[in-house]
VEXLUMBA-173317 format. One line per 3 residues: number of its first residue (from 1); for each residue x, y, z of N, C-alpha, C, O. Coordinates in steps of 0.001 Angstrom, whole numbers, plus 524288, in hexadecimal, padded with zeros to 5 digits. Example, Ala and Ser with C-alpha at 12.3 -4.5 7.8 and 13.67 -1.06 7.14 Angstrom:
1 = 83386:7E9C6:81E78:8300C:7EE6C:81E78:83390:7F31C:81E78:8379C:7F309:82111 ~ 83232:7F736:81BA8:83566:7FBDC:81BE4:83264:8001E:81EBE:83461:80472:81F67 .
REM end
This chain:
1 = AF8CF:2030C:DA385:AF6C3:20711:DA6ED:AFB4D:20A99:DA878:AFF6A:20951:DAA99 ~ AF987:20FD6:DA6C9:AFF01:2134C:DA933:AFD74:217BF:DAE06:AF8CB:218AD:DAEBB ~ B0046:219A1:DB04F:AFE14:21D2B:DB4EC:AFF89:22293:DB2AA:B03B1:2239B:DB07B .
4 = AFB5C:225FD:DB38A:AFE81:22A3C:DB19E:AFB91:22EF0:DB61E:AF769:23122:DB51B ~ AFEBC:22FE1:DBB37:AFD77:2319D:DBDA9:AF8EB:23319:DC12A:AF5FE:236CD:DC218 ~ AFA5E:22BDB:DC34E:AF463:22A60:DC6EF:AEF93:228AE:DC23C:AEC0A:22601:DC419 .
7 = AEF29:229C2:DBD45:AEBF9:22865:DBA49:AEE47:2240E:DB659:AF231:2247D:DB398 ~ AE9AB:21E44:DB6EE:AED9E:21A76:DB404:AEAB6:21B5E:DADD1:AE685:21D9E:DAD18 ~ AED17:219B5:DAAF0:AEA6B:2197C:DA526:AE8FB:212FC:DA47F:AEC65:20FC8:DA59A .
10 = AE612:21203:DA377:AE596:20BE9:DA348:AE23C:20D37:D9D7F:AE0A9:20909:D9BB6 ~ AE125:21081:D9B0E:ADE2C:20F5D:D9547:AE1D8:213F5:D9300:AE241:21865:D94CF ~ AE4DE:2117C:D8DDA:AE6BD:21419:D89A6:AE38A:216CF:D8613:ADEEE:215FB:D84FE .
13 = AE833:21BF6:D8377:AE527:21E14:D805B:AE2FF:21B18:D7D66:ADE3D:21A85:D7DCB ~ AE63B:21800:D791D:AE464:213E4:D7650:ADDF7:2125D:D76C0:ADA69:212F7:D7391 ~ ADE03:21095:D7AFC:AD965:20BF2:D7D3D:AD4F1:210A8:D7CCE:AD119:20FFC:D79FF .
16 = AD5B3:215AA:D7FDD:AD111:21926:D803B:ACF1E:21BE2:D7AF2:ACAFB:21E3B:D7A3E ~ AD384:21AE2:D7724:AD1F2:21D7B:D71F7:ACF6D:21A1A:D6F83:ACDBF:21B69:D6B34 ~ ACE25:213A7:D71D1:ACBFB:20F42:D6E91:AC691:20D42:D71C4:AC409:2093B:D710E .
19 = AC5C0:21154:D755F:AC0D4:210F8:D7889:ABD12:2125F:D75FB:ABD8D:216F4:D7499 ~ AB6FA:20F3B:D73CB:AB267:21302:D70BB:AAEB9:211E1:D72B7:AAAD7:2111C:D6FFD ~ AAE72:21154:D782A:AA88F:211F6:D7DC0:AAA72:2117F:D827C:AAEFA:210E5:D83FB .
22 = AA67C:211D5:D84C6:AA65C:211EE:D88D7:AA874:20CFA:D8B3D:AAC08:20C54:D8E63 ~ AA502:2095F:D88B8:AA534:203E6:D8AF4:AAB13:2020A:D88FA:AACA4:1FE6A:D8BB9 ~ AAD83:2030C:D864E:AB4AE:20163:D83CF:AB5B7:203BA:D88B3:AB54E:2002E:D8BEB .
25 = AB6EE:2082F:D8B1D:ABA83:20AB1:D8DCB:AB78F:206CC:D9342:ABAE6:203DE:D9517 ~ AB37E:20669:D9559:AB3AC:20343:D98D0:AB51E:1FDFD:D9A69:AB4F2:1FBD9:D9EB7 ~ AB705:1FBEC:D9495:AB7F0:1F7B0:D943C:ABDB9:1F73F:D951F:ABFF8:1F390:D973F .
28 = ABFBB:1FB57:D9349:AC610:1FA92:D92F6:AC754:1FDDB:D98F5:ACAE6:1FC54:D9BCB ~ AC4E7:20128:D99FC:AC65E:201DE:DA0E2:AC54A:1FDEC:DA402:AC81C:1FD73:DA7E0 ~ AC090:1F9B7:DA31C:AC086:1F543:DA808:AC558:1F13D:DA5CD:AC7AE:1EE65:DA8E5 .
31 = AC6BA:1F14B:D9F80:ACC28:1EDD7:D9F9D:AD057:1EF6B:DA0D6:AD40A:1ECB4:DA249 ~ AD038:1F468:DA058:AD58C:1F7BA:DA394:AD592:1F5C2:DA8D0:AD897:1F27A:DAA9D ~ AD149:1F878:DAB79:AD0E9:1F64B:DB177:AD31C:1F274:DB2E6:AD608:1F273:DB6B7 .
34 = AD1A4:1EC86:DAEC5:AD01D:1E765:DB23B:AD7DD:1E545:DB0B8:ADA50:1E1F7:DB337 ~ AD999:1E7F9:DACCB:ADE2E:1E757:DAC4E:AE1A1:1E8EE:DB05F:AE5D2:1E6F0:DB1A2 ~ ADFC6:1EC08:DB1E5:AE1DE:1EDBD:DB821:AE09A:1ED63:DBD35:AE18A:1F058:DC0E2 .
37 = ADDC1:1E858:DBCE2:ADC78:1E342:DC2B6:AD776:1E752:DC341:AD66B:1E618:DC7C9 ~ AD3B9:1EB1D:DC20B:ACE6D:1EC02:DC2FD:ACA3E:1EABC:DBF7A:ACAA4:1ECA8:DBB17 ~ AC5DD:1E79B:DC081:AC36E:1E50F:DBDA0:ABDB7:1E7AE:DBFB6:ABB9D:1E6D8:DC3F5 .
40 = ABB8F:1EB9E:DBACA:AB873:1ED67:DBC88:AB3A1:1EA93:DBC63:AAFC5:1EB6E:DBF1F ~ AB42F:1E713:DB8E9:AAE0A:1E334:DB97B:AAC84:1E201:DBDA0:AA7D7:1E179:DBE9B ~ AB10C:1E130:DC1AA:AAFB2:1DEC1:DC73A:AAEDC:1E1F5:DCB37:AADD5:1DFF8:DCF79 .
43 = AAF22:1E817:DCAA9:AAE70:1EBC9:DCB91:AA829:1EEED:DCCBF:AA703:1F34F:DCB23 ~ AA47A:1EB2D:DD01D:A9F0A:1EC56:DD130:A9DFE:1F385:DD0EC:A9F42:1F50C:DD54D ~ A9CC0:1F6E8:DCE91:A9B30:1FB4F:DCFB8:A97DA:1FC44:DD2CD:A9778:200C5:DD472 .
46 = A939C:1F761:DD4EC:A8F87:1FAE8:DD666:A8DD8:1F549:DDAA2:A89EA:1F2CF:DD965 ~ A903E:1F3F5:DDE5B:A8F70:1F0B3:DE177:A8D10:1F1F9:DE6FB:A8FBF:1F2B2:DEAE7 ~ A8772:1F22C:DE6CB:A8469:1F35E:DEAE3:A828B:1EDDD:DEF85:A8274:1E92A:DEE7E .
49 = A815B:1F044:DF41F:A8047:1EA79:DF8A0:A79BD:1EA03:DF506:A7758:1EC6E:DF1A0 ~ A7932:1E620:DF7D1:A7314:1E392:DF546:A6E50:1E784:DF89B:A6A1C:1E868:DF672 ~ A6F59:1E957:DFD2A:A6E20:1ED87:DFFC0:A6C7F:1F107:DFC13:A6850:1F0EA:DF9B5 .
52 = A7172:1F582:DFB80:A71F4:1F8A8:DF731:A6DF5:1F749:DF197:A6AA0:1FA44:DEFD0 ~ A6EDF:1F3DC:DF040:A6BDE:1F337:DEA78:A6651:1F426:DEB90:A63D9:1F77D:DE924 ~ A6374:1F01F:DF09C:A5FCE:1F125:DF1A0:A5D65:1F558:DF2F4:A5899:1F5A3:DF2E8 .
55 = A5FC3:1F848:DF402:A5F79:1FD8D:DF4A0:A5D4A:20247:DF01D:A5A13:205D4:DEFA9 ~ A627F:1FEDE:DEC98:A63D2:2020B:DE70B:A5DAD:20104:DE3A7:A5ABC:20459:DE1D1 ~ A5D37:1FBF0:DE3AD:A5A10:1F98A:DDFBA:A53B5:1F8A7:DE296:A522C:1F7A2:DE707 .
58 = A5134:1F99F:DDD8F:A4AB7:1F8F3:DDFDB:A4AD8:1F175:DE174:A4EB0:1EEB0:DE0A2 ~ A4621:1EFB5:DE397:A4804:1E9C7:DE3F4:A47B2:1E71B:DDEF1:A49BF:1E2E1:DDDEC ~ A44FE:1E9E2:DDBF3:A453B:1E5F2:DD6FF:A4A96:1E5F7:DD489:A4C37:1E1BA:DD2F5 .
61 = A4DDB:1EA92:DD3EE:A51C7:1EB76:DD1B3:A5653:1E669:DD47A:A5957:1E3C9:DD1CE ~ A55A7:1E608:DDB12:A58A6:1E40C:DDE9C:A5902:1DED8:DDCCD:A5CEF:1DC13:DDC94 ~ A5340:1DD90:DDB32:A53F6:1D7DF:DDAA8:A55C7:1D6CD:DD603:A58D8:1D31B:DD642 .
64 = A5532:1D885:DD195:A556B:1D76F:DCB65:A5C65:1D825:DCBC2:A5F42:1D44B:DCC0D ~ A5E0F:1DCB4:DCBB0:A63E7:1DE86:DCD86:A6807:1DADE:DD1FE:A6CB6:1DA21:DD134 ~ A6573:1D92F:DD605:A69D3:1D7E6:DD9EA:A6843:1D355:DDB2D:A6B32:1D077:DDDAF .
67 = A6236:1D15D:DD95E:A61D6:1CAED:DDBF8:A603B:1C757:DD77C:A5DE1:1C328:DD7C0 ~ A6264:1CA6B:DD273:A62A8:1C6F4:DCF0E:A5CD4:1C4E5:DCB51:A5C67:1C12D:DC84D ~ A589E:1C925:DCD05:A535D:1C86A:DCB6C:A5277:1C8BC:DC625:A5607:1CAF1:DC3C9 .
70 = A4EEF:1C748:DC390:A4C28:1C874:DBFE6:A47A8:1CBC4:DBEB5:A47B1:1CE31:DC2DC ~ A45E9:1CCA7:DBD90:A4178:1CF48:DB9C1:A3CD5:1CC5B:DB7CE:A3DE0:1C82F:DB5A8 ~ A3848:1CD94:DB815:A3492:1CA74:DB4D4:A34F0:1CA17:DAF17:A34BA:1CEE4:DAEDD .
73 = A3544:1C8DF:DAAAE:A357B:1C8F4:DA7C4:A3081:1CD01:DA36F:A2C1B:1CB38:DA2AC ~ A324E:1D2A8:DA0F0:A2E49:1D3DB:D9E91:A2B75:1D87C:DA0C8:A27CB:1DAE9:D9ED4 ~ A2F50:1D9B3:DA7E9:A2CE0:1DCA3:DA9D5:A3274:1E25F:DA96F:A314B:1E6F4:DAA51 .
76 = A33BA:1E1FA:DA91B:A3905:1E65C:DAA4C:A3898:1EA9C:DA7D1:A3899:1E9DC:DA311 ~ A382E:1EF5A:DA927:A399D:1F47F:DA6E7:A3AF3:1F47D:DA053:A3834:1F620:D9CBC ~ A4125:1F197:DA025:A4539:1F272:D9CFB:A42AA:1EE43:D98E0:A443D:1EF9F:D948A .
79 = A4010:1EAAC:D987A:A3DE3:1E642:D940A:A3D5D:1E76C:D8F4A:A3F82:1E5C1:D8B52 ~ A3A4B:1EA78:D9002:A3784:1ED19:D8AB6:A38C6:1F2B6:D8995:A3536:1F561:D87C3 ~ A3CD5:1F4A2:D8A50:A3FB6:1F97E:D8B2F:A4341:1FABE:D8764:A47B9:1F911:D87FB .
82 = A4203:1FDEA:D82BF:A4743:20010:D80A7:A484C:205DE:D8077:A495F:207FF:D7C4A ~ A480A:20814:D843C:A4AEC:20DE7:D82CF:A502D:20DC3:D820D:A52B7:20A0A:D83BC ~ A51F6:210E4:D8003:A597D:21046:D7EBB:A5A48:211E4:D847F:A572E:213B9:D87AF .
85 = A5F81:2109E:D84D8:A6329:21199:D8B6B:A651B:20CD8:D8C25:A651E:20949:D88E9 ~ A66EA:20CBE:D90CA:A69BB:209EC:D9340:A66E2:2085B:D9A48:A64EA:20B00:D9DC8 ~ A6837:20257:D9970:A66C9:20097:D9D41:A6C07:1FDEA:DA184:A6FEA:1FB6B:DA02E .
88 = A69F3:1FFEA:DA80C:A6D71:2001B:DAA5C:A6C90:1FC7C:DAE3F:A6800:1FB18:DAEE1 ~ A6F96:1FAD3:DB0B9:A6E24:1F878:DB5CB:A6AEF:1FB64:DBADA:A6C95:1FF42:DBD2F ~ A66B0:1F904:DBBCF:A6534:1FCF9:DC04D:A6735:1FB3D:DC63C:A650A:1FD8D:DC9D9 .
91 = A6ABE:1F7C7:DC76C:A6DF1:1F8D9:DCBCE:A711F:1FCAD:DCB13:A70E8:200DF:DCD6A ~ A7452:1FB71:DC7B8:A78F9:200C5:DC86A:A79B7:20499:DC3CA:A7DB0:20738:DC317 ~ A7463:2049B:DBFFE:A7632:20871:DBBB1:A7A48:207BA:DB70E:A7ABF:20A5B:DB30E .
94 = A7DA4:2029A:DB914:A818E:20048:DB2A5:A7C8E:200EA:DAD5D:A7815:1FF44:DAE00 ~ A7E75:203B0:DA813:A7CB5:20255:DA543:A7D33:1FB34:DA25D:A8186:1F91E:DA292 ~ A7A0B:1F91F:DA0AE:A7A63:1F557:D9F5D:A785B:1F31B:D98FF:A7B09:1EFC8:D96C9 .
97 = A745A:1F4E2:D96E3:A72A5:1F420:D9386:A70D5:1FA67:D9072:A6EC5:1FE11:D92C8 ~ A723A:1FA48:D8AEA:A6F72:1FD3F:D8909:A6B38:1FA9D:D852D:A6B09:1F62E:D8352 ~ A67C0:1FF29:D84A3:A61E5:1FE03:D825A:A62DA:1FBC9:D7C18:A5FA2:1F93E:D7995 .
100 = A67F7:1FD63:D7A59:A66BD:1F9F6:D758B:A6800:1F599:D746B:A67CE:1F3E3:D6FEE ~ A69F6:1F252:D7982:A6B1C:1EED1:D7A92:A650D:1EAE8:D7B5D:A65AE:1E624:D7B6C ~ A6066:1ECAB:D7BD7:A5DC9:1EB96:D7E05:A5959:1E9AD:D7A3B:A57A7:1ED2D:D7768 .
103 = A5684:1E384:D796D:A5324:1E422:D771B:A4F2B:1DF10:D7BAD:A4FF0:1DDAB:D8036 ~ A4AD9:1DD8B:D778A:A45C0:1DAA5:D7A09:A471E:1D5DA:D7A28:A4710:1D408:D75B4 ~ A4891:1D260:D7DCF:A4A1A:1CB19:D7D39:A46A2:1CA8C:D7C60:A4603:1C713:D791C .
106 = A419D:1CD41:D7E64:A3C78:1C97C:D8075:A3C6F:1C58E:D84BC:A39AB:1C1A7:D853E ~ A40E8:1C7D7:D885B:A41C7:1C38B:D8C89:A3D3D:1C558:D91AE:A3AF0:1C251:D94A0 ~ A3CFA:1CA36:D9190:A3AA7:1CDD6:D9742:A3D61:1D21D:D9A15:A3C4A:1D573:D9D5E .
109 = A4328:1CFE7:D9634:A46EE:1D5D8:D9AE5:A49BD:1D81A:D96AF:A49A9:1D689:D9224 ~ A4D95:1DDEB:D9965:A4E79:1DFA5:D9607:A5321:1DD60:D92CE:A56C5:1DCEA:D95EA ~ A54B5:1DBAC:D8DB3:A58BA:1D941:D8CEA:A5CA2:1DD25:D888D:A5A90:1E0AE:D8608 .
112 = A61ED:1DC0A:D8825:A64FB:1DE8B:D86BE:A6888:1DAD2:D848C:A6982:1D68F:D868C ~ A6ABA:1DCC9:D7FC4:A6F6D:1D791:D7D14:A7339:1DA60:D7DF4:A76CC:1D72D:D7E3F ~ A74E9:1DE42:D7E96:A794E:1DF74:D8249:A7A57:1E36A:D8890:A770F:1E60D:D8AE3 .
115 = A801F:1E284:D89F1:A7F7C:1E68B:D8EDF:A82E2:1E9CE:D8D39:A8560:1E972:D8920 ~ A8328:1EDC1:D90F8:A8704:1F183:D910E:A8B6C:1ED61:D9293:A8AC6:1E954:D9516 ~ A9247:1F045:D8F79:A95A7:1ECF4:D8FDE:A9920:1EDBC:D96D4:A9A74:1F193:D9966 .
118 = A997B:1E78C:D97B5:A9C82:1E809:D9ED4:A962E:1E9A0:DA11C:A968F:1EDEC:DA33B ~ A9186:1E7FB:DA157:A8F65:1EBAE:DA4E2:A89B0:1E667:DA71B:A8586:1E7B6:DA920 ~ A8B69:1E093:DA5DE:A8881:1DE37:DA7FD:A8B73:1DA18:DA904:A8E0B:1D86D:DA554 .
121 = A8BE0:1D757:DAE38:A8E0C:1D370:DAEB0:A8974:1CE98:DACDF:A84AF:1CF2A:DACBA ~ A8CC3:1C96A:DAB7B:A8A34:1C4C9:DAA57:A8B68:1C09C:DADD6:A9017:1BF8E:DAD94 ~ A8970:1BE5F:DB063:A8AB5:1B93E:DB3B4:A8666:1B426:DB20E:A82DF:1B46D:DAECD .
124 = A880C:1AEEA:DB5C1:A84C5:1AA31:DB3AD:A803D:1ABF7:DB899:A80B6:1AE7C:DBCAA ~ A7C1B:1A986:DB635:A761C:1A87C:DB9FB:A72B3:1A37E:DB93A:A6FD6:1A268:DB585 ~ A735B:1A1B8:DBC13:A71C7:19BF7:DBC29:A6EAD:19B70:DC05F:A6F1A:1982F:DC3E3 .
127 = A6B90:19EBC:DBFE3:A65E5:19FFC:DC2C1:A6109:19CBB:DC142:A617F:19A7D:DBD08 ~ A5C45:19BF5:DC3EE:A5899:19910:DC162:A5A38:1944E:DBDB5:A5741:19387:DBA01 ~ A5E01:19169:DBE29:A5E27:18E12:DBBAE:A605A:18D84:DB5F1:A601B:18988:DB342 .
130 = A629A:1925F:DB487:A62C9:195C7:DB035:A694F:19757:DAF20:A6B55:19A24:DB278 ~ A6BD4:19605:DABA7:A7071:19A77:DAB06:A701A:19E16:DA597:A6F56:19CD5:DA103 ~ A70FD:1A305:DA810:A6FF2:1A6B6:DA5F1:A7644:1AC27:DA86D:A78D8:1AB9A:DAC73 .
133 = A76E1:1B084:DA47D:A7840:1B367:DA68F:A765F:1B78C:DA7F4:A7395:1BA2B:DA50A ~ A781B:1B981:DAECD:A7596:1BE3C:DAFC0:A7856:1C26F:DAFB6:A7D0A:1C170:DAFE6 ~ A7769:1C68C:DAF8C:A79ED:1CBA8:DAD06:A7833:1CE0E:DB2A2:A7455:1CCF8:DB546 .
136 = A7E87:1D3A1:DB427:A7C1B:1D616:DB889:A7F1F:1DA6E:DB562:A8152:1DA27:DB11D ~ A7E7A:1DEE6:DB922:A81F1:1E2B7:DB925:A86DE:1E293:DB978:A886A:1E15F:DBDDC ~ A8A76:1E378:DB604:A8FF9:1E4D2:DB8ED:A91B7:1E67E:DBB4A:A959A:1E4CF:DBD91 .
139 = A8F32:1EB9A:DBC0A:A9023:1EFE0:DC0F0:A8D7A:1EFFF:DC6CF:A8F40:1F2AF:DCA61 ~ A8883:1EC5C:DC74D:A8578:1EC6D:DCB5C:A83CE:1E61C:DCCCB:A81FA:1E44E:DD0DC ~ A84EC:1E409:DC8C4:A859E:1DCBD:DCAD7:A7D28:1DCA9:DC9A6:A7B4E:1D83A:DC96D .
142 = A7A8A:1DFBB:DC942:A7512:1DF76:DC795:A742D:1DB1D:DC4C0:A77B9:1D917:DC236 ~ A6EB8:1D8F2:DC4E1:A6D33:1D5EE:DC42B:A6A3C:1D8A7:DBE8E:A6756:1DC72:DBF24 ~ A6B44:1D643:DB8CD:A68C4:1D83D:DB3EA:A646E:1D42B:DB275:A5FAB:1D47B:DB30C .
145 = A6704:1D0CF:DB0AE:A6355:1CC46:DAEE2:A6774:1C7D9:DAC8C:A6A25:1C5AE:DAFE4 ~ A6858:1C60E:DA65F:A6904:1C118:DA464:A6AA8:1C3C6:D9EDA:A68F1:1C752:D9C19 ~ A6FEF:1BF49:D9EA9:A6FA8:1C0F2:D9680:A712A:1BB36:D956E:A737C:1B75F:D972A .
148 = A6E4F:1BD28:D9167:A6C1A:1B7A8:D8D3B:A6E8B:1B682:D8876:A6FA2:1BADC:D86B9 ~ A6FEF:1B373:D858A:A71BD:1B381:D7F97:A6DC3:1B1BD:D7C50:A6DCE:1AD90:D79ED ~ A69A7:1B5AB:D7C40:A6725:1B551:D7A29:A64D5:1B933:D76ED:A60DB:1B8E3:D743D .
151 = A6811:1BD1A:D779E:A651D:1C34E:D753A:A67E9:1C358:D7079:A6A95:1BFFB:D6E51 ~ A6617:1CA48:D6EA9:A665E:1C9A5:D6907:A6C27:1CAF9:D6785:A6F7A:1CB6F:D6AF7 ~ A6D93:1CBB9:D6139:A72D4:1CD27:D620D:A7237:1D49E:D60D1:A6EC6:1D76F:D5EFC .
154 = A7799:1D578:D6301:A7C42:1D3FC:D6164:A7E43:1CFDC:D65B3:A8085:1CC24:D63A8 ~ A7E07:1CFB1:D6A0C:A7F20:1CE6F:D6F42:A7E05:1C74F:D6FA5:A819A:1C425:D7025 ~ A7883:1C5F6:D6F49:A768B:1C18A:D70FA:A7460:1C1F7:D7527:A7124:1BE8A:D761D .
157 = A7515:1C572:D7881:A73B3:1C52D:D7D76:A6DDF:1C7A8:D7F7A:A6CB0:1CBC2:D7D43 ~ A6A41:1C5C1:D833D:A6784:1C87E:D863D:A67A3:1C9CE:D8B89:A65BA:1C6A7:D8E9F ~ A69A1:1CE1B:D8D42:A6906:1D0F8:D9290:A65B3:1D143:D93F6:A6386:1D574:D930E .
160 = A635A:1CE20:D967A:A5E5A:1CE62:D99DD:A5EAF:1CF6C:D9F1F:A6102:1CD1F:DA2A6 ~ A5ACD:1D4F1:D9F0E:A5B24:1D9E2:DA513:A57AF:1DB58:DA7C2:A561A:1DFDD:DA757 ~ A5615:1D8C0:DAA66:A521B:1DBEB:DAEAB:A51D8:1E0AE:DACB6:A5591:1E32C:DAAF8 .
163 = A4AFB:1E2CC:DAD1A:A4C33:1E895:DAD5A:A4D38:1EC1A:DB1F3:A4F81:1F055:DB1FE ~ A4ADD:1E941:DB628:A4DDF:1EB3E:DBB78:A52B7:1EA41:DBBBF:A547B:1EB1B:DC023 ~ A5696:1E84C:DB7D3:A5CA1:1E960:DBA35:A5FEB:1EEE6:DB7CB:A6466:1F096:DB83D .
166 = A5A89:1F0D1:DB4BD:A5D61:1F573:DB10D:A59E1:1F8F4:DB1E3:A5555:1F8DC:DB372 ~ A5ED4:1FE61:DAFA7:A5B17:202E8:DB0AA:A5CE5:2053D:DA9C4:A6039:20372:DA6CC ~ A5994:20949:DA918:A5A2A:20B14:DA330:A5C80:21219:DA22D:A5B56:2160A:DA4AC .
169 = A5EB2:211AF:D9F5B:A5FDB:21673:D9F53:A5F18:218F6:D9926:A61E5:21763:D9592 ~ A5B45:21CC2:D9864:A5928:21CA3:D9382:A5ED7:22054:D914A:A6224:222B4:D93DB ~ A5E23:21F75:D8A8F:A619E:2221D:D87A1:A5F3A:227E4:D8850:A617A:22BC2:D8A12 .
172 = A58FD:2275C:D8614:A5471:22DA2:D8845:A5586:22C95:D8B71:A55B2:22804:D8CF1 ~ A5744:23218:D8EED:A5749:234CA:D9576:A513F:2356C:D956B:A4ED3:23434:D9963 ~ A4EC1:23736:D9146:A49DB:237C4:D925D:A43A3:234C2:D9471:A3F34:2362A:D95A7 .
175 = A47AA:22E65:D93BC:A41DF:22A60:D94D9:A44D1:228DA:D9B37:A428C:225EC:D9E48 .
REM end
């Protein structure tokens, strides 16, 4: 890292001429960062009181999002849904999944074999009697749903999502 008048350089030419997205350059600024004692993973963007959310969020959203709810199975918006776009979190708007990520488990919700990269945390849930992992937001700590190793490849995986924890954002502006 060099200073060059109040402005530090922490990414070389080198490194920026070997950048080819979006998602590389974010990757190598949070390792820049964390190389320099800031660790942006731990870094909540969007940390509201439970007040606030309730506020923010209709109650269904409140509960599915912040108290850890579920969904009926079969009933959700997003199930049977393929327009192209991108699907976001509807607490705080993180994109999370895109649509071609997206096909039919036949489970009841919407499922996805992959996420957007850095943009879902995974923890243990040993809920109901059950261990399983649950998936939230990275940016808003939201409540998504469960991934499974059970989906198709390339991945293996199924992201299984409430459709109340997402909102959609079509590729058509027009639908």
């Amino acid at each position: 890292m060099r200073s060059n008048e109040n402005l530090d350089e922490i990414i070389s030419a080198t490194e920026i001429n070997e950048i080819k997205n979006l998602d590389q350059l974010i990757g190598l600024l949070n390792q820049k960062l964390y190389q320099q004692g800031i660790d942006m993973k731990k870094q909540k963007k969007n940390e509201l009181t439970e007040e606030e959310w309730k506020k923010k969020l209709t109650p269904e959203e409140f509960h599915i999002l912040r108290q850890k709810g579920t969904e009926r199975p079969f009933t959700g918006e997003y199930d049977k849904f393929y327009k192209d776009g991108t699907y976001k979190c509807a607490g705080c708007g993180t994109e999370l999944f895109t649509s071609s990520s997206k096909y039919d488990s036949g489970c009841g919700w919407p499922a996805f074999y992959e996420a957007m990269p850095e943009k879902i945390h995974e923890s243990a849930d040993n809920s109901f009697g059950m261990t399983r992992v649950e998936i939230t937001c990275e940016n808003c700590g939201g409540h998504l749903g469960h991934v499974f190793n059970d989906g198709p490849q390339p991945s293996g995986l199924r992201y299984c999502v409430n459709s109340i924890s997402l909102d959609f954002d079509s590729k058509d502006k027009d639908d």
